[in-house]
Backbone as CSV, one residue per row, in Angstrom:
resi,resn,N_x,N_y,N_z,CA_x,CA_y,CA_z,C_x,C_y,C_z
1,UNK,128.485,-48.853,128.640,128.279,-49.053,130.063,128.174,-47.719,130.794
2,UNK,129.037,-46.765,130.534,128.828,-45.633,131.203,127.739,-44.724,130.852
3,UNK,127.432,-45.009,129.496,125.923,-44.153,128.840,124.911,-44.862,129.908
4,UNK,124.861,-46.282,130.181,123.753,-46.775,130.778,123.631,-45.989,132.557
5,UNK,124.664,-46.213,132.673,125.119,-45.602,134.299,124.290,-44.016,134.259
6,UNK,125.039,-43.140,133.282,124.519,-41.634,133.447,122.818,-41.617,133.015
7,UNK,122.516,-42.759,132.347,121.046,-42.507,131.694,120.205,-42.730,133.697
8,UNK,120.386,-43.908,133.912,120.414,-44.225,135.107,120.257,-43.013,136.559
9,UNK,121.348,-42.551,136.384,121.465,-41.309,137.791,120.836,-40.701,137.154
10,UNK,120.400,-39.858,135.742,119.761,-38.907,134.867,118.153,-39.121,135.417
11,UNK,117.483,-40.210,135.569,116.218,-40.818,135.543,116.149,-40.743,136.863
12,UNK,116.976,-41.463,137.809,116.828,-41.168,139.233,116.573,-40.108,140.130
13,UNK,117.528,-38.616,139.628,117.322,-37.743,139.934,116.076,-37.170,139.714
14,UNK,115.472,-37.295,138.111,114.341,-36.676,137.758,112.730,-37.157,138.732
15,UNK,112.885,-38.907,138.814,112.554,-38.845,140.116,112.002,-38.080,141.481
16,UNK,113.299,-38.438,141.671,113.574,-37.470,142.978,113.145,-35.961,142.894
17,UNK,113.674,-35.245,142.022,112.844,-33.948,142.115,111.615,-33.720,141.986
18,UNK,110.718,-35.020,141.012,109.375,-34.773,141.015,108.385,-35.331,142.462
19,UNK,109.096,-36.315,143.025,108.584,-36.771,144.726,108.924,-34.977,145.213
20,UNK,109.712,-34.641,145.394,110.263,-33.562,146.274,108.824,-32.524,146.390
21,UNK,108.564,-32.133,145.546,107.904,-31.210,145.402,106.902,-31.037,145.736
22,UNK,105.857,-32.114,146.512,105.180,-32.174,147.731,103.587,-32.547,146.932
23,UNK,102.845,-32.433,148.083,101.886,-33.050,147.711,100.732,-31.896,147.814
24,UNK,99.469,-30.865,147.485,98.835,-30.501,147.725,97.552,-30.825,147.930
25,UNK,97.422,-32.369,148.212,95.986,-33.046,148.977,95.444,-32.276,149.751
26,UNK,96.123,-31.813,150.614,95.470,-31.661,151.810,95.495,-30.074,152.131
27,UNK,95.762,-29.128,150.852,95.861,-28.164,151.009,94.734,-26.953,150.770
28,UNK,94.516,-26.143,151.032,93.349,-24.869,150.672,94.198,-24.450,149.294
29,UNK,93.861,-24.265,148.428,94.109,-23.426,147.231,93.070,-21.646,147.378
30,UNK,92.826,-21.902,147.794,91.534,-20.667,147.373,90.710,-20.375,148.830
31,UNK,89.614,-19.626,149.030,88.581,-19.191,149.705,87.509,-19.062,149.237
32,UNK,86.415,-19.564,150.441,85.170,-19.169,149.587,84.666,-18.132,150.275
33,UNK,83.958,-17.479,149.934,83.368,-15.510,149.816,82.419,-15.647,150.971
34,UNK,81.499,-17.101,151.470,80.435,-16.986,152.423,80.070,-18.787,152.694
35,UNK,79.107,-18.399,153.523,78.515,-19.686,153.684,76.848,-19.498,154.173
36,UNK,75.845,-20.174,153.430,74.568,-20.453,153.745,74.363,-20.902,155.420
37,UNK,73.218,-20.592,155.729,73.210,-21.211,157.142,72.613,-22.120,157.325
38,UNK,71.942,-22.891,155.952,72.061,-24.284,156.164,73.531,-25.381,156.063
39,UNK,74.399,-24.672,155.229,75.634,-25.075,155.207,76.197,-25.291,156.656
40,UNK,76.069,-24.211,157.529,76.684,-23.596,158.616,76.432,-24.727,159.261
41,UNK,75.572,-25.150,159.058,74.644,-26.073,160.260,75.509,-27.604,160.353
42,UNK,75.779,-28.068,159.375,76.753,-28.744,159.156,78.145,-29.303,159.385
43,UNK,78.735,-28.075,159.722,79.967,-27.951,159.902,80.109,-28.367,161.355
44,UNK,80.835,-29.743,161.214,81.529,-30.605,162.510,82.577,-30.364,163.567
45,UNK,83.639,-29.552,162.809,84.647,-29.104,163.839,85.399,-28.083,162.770
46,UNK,86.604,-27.362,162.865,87.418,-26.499,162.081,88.753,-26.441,162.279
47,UNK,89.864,-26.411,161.492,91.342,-26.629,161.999,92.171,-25.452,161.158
48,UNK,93.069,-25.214,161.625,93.997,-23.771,161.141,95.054,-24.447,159.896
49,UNK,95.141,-23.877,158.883,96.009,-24.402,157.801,96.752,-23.042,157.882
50,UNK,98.468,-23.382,158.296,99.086,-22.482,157.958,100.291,-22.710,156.735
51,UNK,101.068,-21.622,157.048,101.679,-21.479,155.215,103.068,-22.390,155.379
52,UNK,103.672,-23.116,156.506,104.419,-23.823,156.896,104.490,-25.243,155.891
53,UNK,105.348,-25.610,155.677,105.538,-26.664,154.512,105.044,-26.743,153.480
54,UNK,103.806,-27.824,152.855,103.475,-27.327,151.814,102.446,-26.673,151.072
55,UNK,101.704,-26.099,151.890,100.901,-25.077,151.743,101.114,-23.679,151.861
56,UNK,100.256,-23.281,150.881,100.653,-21.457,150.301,99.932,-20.531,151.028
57,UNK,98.877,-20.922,151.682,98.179,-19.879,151.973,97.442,-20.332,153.590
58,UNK,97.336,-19.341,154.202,96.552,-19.022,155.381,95.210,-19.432,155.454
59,UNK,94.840,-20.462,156.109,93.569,-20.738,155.982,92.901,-21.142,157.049
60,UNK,91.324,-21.456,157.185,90.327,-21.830,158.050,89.337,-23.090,157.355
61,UNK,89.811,-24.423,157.855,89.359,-25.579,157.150,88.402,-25.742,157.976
62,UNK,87.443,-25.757,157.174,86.020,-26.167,158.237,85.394,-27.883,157.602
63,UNK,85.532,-28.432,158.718,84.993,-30.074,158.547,83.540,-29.998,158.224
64,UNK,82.929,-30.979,157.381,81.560,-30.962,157.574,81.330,-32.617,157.924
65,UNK,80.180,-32.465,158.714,79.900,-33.873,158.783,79.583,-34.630,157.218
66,UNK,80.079,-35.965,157.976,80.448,-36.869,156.299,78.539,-37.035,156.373
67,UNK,78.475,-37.729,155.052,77.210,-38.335,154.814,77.660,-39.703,154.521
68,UNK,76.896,-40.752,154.694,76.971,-42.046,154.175,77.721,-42.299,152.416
69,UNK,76.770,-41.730,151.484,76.713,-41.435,150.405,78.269,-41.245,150.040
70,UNK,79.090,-40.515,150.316,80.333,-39.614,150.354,81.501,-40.821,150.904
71,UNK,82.554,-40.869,150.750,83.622,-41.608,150.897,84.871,-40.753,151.618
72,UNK,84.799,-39.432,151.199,85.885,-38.423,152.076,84.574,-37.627,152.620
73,UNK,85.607,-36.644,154.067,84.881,-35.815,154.069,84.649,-34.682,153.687
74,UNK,83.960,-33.720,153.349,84.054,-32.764,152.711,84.687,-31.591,153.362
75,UNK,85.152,-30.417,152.950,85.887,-29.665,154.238,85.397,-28.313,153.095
76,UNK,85.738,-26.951,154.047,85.199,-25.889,153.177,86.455,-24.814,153.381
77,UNK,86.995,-24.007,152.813,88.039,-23.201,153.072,87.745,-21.886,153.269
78,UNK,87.862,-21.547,153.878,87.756,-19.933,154.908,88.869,-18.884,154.639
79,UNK,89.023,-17.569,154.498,89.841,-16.640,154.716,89.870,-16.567,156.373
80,UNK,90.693,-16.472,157.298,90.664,-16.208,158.756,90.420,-15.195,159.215
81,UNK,90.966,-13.882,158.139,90.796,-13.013,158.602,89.413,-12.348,158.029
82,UNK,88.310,-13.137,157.519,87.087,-12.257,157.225,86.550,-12.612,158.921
83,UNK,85.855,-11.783,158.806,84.782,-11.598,159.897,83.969,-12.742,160.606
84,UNK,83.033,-13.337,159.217,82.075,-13.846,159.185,82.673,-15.293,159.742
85,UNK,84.277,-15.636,159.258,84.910,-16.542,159.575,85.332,-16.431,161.064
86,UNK,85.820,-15.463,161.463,86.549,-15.191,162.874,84.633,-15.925,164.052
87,UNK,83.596,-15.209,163.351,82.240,-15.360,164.280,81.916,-16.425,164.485
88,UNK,82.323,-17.407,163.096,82.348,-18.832,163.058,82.414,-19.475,163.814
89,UNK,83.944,-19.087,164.257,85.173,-20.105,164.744,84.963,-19.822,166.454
90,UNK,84.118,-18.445,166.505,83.840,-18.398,168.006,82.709,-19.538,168.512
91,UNK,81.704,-19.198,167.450,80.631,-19.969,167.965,81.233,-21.527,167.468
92,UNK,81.999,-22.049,166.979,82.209,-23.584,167.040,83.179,-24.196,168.453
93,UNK,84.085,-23.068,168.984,84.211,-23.122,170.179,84.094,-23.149,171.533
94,UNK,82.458,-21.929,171.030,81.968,-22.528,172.381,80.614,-23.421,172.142
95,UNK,80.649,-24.378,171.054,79.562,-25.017,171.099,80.235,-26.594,171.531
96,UNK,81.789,-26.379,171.725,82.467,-27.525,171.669,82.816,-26.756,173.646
């Protein structure tokens, strides 16, 4: 009875630490180096990913408009601090 009990809390915990450890769906892993300006053309709106909970890195999520075809939408990941990104994020602001 008590082997069953400790097997029990043993399994529960393991559990629990593997929920804990978060989810990276929705996270930037990486950057990409540029973007085409037919790509550019695309891009629907943009939102700030910072390093706060469970994400690692500093980022610039750029939305693209969905297509029919597609089921999510696609999003593109930015360094913030390149340039080409900062020029971006001006002109999507004032096109909004």
């Amino acid at each position: 009875m008590k082997f069953q009990a400790l097997f029990f809390l043993l399994l529960l915990t393991c559990m629990h630490l593997s929920l804990a450890q978060g989810s990276y769906g929705n996270c930037c892993l990486g950057y990409v180096t540029g973007m085409k300006a037919k790509v550019r053309k695309n891009i629907e709106s943009y939102r700030m990913q910072e390093t706060d909970g469970d994400c690692n890195i500093r980022a610039v999520v750029f939305l693209m408009r969905k297509r029919p075809s597609h089921r999510k939408q696609r999003t593109v990941c930015a360094n913030p601090s390149d340039i080409w990104v900062q020029e971006l994020m001006d002109s999507m602001d004032r096109r909004m």
